[in-house]
N, C-alpha and C positions, 0 to 999 in steps of 0.2 A: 649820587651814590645809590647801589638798587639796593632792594634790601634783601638780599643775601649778603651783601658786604658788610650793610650795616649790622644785622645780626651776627653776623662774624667780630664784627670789632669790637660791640657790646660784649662777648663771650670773652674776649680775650685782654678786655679791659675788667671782665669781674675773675678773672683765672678760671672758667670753668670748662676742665680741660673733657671730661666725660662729653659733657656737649659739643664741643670742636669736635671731639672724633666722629659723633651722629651727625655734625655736620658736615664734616668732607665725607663721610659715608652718603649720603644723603646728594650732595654735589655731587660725587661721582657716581651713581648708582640712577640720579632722576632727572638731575638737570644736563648732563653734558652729551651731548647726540639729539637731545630732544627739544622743541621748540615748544616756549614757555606759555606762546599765546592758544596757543590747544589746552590749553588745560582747562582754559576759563572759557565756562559754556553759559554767559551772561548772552542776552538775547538768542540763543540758538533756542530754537523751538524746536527741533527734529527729535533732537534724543535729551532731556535733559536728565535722566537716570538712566543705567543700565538693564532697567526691568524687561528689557526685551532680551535680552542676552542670557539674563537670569530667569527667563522664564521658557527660553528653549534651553538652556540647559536642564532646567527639573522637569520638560517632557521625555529629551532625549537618557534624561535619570532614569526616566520610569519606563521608558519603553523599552532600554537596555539595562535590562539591572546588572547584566553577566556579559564580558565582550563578546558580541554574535562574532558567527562567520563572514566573509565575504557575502557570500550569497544572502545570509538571514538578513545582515543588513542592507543589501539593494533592496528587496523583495522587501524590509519593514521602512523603507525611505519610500520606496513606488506608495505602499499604502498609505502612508500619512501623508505623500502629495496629492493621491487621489480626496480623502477625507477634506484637506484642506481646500483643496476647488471646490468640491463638494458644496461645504459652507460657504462659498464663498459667493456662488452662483446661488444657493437658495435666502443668502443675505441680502443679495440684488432683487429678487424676487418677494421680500418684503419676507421672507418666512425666517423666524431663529430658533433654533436648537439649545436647549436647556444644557447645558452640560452637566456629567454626573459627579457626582464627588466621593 
């Protein structure tokens, strides 16, 4: 038995019907379309938090505070590809850049 099923039979062996419905909410909202073994990021060394996702989001926060235009935004994507090579070649070169705060 996995244990969704068992936490299911437990629930409906104590009556507790608020939590049956969080949990077919739950079933049909997280588990059904999606595979259960992605979830568990034991030995994945690549990403094991999201801080990279959350930390371009709070640049592209700051450097769009207001939705640009088409153009403001190529022209502010060109420039922070540029900035980002930038550092990236003076990183290889043994030189780093303080960032400001």
């Amino acid at each position: 038995m996995d244990i969704f099923s068992l936490i299911k039979t437990k629930s409906i062996e104590k009556n507790s019907c608020q939590f049956l419905k969080f949990l077919e909410y739950f079933y049909e909202t997280y588990l059904i379309g999606y595979d259960m073994k992605s979830w568990n990021y034991y030995n994945n060394i690549e990403h094991i938090t999201n801080n990279a996702s959350e930390s371009l989001n709070n640049s592209l926060n700051k450097l769009f505070p207001m939705k640009p235009n088409f153009y403001e935004l190529i022209n502010k994507l060109k420039e922070q590809e540029h900035l980002s090579y930038y550092d990236y070649q003076m990183k290889i070169k043994g030189i780093w850049r303080m960032k400001k705060k």
